[in-house]
C-alpha positions as CSV (number, residue, x, y, z in Angstrom):
1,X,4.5,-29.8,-0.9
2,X,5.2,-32.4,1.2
3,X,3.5,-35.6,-1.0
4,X,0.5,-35.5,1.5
5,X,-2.1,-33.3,-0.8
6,X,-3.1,-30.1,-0.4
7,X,-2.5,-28.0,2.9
8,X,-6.0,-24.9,2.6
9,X,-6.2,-22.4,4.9
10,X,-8.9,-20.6,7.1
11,X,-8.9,-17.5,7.7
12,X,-11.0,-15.2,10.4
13,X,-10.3,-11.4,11.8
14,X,-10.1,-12.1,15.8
15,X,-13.5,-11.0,17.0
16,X,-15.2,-10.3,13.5
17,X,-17.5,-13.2,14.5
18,X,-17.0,-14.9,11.6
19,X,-14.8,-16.9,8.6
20,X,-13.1,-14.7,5.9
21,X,-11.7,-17.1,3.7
22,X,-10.4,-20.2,2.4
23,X,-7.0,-20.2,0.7
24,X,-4.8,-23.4,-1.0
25,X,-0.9,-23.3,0.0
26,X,0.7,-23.4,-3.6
27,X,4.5,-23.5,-1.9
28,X,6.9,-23.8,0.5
29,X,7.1,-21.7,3.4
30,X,10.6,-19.3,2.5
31,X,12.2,-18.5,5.5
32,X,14.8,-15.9,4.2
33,X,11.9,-13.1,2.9
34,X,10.1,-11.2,4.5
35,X,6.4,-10.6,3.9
36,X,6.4,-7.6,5.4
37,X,2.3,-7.5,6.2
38,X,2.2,-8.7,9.9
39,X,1.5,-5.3,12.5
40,X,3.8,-7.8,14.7
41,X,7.0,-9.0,13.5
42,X,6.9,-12.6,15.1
43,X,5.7,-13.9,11.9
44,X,8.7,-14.5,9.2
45,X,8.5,-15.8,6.3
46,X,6.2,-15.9,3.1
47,X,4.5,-18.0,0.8
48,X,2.5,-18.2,-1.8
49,X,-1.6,-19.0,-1.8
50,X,-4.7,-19.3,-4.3
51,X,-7.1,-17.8,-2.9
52,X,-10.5,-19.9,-3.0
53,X,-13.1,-18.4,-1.4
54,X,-13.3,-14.4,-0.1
55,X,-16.5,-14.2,1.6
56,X,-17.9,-13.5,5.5
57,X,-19.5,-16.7,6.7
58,X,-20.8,-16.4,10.2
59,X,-19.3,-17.9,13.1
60,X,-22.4,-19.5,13.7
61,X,-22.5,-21.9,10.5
62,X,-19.7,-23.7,12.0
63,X,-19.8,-23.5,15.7
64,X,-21.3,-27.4,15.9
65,X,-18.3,-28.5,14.3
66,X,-15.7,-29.7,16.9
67,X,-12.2,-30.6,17.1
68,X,-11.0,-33.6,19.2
69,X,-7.4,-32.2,18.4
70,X,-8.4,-28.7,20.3
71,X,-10.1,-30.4,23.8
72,X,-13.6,-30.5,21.8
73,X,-13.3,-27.1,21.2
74,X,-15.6,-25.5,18.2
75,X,-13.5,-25.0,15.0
76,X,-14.6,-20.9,15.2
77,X,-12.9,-21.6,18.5
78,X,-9.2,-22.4,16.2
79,X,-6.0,-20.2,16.9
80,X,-3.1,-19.7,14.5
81,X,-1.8,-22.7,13.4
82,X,-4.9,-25.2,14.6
83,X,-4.6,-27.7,12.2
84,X,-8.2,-29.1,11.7
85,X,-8.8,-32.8,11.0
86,X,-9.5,-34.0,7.8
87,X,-13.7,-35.4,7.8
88,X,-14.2,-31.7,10.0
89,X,-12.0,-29.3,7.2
90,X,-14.5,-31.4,4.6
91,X,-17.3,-29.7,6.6
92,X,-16.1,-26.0,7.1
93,X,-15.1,-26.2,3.3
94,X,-18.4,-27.3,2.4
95,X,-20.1,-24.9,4.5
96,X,-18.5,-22.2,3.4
97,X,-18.7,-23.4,-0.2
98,X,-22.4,-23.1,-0.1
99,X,-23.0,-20.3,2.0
100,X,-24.6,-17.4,0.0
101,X,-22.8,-13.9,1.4
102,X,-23.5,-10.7,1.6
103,X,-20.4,-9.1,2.5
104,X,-16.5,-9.8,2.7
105,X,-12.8,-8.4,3.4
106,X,-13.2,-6.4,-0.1
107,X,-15.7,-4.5,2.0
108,X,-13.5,-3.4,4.8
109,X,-10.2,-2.9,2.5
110,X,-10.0,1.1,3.5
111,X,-10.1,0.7,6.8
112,X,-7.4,-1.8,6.6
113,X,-5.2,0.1,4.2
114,X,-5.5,3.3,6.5
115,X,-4.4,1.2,9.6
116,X,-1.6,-0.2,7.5
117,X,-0.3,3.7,6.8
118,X,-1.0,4.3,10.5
119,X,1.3,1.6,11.9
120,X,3.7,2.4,8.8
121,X,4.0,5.9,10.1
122,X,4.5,4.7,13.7
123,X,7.0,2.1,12.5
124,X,9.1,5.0,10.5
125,X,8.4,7.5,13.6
126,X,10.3,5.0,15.9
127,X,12.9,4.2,13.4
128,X,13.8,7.7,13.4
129,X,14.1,8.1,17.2
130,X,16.3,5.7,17.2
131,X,19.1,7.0,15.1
């Protein structure tokens, strides 16, 4: 996107105690849609991914890998945005790569879909009080 290779990103639920996925960037970031999918609304934008690996890899597979761009920190340590030097993404991806899974996001899809209609409903409920 921007002539510097491929951005990938790594995904983790906050306190699932583990890695979710791995996903390639395949565009620009459009500011001027709306992805809708965010329970908060200080995310805009969307853009589109290929997703590259779906699978639950334990926090502790990566934890020895550390990030001198995050004070040291362990990369399962990583917040939104934390980019993640080049020679330490090589490691998580080929971790992750190799690591033979038993479970993944598929597994906890209806859980997540009935949240989605529960904060729908909320959002709808609200809308309604205020008109």
């Amino acid at each position: 996107m921007n002539g510097k290779g491929p951005v990938y990103l790594l995904f983790s639920v906050n306190g699932s105690g583990h890695f979710c996925g791995v996903a390639e960037m395949k565009s620009a970031v459009d500011y001027n849609t709306c992805a809708g999918v965010w329970s908060q609304d200080k995310w805009k934008g969307r853009f589109d991914v290929r997703w590259i690996f779906v699978k639950d890899v334990p926090n502790s597979q990566l934890r020895h890998i550390r990030l001198e761009n995050n004070e040291n920190k362990p990369v399962t340590n990583s917040r939104d945005t934390q980019e993640v030097p080049l020679e330490k993404a090589k490691q998580v991806l080929k971790i992750i790569a190799s690591y033979k899974h038993t479970t993944s996001i598929f597994d906890d899809f209806s859980h997540y879909e009935k949240r989605q209609e529960e904060e729908e409903s909320v959002k709808k409920e609200r809308q309604g009080r205020g008109k």
